[in-house]
N, C-alpha and C positions, 0 to 999 in steps of 0.2 A: 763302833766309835761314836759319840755324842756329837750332834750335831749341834751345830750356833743356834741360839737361840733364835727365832723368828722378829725381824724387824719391821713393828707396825707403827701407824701412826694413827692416832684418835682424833676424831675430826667430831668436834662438839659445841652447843655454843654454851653447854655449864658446865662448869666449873667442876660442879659435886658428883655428874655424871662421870667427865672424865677420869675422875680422882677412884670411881668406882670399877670403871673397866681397867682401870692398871692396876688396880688392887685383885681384882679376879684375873688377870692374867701372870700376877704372882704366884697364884694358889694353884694356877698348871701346870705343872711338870713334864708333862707330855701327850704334847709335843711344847718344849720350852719357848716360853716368847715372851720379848720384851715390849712395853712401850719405848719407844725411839724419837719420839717426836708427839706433841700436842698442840691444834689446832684448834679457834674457835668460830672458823668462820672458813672462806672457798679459797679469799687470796691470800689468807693467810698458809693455809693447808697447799695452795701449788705454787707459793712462794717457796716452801717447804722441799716439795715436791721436786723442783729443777733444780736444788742443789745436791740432793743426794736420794740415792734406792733404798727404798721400804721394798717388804716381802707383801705387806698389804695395808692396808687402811678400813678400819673401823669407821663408819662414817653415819652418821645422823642424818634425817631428809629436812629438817623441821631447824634450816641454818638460815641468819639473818641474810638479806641480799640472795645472792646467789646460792637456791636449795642444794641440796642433798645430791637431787637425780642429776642438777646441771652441773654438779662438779664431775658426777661419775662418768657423764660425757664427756668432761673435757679431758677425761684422764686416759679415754681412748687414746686421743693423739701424741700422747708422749711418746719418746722413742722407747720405755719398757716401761709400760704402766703395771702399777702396780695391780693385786687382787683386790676387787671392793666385797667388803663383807659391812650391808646397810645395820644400823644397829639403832632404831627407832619405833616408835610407837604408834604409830603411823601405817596400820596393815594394810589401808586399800592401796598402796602404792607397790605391791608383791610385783604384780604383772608387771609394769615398768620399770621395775631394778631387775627383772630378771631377762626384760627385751635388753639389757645396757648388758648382759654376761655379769650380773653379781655373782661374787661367788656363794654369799648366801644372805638371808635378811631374818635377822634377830629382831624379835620381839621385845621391847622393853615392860618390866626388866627384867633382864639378861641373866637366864640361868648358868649358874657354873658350866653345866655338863652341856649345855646348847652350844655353847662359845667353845667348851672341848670341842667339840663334833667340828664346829664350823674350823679352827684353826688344823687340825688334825686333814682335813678337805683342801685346806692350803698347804702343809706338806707335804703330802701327797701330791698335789700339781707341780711342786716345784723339786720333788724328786720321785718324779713317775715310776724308777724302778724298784720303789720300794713300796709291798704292800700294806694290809694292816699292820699294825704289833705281833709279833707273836701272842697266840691264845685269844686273841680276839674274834669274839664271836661274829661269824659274817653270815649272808645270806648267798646261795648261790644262783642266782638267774640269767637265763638268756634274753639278749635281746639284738634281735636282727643279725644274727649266726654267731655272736658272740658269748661267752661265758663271762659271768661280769660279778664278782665278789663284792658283794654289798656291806662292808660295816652297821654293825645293829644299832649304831650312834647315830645313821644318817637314816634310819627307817623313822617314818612318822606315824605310819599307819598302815595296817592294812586290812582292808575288807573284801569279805567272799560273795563272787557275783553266782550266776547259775553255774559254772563248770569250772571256775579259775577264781583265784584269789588274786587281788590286784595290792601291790607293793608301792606307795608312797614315799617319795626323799623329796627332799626343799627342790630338786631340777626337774625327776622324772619320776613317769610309772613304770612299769615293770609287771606284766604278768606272770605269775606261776601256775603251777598245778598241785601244789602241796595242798593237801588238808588242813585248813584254819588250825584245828586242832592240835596238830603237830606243831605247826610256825609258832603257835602259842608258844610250846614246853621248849622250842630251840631258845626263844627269843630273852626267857628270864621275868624277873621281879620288875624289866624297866618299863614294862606294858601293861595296860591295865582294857580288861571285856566293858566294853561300853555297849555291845550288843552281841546277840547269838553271831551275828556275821561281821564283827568288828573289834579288831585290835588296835587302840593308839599307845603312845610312847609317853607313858607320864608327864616328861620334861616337855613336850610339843603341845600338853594342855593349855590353854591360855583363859576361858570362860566355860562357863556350865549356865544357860539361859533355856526357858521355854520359847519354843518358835517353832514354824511350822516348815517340817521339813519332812522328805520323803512321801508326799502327798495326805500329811498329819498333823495338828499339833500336839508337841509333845517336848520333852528334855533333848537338848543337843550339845554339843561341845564345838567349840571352836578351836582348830589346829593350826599351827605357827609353824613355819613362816607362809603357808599357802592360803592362811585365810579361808579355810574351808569347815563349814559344818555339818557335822556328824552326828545320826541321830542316837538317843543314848534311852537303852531300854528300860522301864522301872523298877527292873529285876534289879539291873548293873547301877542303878543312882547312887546308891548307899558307896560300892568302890567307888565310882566315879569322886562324888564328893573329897572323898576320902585322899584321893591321885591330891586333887588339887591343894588341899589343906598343907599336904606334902612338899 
């Protein structure tokens, strides 16, 4: 049985932004969600807010008065605050929307398939017994005696250390023991080899810059929403490029 669409509310201070997240949350189908409400500022958005329940809020850091992070704390104290999913461009602020429990922080701008993943991560919280879709590709991993079904929407990356492969999502890591090589071929067309020991998530691309990483200069990529760069071999530039173009 189809479930209500998801009731969000955009918290923006343009215009032409907001107008674009309710147009890409048109073209989702599932998990279905509406915009519910549009905000362009804090007291507007928890004016909002105490008259009636959203499922989540879209929200921008980069709001006139009272930022982004300061409303996302004020949303602690409602009696059910909603899910904050940050939706700005503004990446050194990851670490502090994610001390506030965001549920996730979109890069501007905002790919279709990022904003699937992130709202798909609020259905899921608000109907925990239900898992992926069916035939959705997932990851299986443990962590801390648990077994833990990873949707391939929510992996950003994953790169091989000496003996384990470590698994990247906007919250957590995740170690495995799979061979890179295999997590490749599970994983599909949505990842592209950035080096012999690294897999990212096309959609989680955000820059391709020369800088010095890994005790090198050389080509790196920059990954959304954790703000982290990854170094990219001269073998893999030509895909790389190529991821981004995309």
């Amino acid at each position: 049985m189809p479930h209500a669409p998801l009731q969000l509310l955009i918290v923006d201070d343009e215009p032409l932004a907001r107008l674009r997240l309710a147009a890409l949350l048109r073209e989702i189908d599932e998990p279905a969600a509406a915009a519910a409400g549009e905000a362009g500022d804090a007291d507007v958005a928890l004016a909002l807010l105490r008259t009636r329940a959203f499922d989540g809020v879209l929200l921008d850091i980069g709001l006139p008065g009272r930022d982004g992070l300061k409303l996302a704390a004020a949303l602690r104290g409602l009696p059910k605050p909603p899910a904050v999913i940050f939706v700005t461009a503004h990446a050194e602020h990851a670490l502090r929307a994610f001390e506030l429990e965001a549920l996730d922080y979109l890069s501007k701008p905002v790919a279709r398939e990022r904003l699937r993943t992130a709202l798909r991560r609020l259905a899921q919280r608000l109907r925990p017994a239900e898992a992926a879709p069916p035939g959705a590709p997932v990851i299986v991993v443990s962590d801390r005696g648990r077994v833990l079904r990873v949707p391939r929407g929510e992996v950003l990356y994953l790169k091989a250390e000496l003996k384990y492969v470590t698994l990247r999502t906007a919250t957590h890591a995740y170690v495995l023991d799979d061979p890179l090589a295999e997590l490749e071929q599970r994983l599909g067309d949505g990842f592209v080899r950035i080096h012999r020991n690294a897999l990212v998530a096309k959609a989680a691309v955000r820059a391709l810059e020369r800088r010095a990483v890994e005790g090198g200069d050389g080509w790196a990529v920059r990954v959304a929403p954790v703000d982290e760069w990854l170094a990219v071999s001269r073998r893999q530039l030509p895909a790389v490029r190529d991821a981004l173009r995309g």
